[in-house]
C-alpha angles and dihedrals in degrees: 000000000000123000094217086068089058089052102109097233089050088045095044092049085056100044086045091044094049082054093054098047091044091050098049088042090055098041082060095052099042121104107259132223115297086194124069086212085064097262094173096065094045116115104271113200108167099311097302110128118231138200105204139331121289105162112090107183124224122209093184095108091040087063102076092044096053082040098057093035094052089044088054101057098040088050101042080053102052078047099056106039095055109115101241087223094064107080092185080059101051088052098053079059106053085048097047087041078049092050092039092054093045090049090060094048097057080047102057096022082107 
């Protein structure tokens, strides 16, 4: 195989170019509006017709959980990958175990 084909910008133009060509082929294939207003891109929620969208979403109560989940794995990963022989090691670990619990306190002191 040739190596030009493995350079990223080669590799990204053809990946770009595959997308293109998947997207127009499939644009040809797809059902079309049966409206002449665009009915098929209007919001669709269980046959209820809407006017517009009324629901804004708030992930502020999504935050602390990604937070915490993210926090736990890495956690549980710098944890479990410490050789146990290596006491400066061990001890990154415990402080970085100590930061990672106070962290989450400040984070669900609420």
């Amino acid at each position: 195989m040739n190596q030009w084909l493995l350079w990223p910008p080669v590799a990204f133009l053809l990946i770009l170019a595959a997308g293109w060509g998947l997207l127009r082929t499939l644009g040809i294939l797809s059902a079309k509006a049966s409206q002449p207003d665009g009915g098929k891109r209007k919001a669709y929620a269980c046959g209820e017709d809407m006017k517009e969208n009324r629901v804004q979403p708030n992930y502020s109560q999504f935050f602390p959980f990604a937070f915490f989940f993210t926090i736990m794995h890495v956690l549980a990963l710098v944890v479990a990958t410490v050789p146990v022989h290596d006491w400066s090691a061990v001890q990154i670990a415990v402080g970085y175990l100590i930061c990672s619990a106070i962290g989450l306190f400040i984070l669900f002191r609420r």
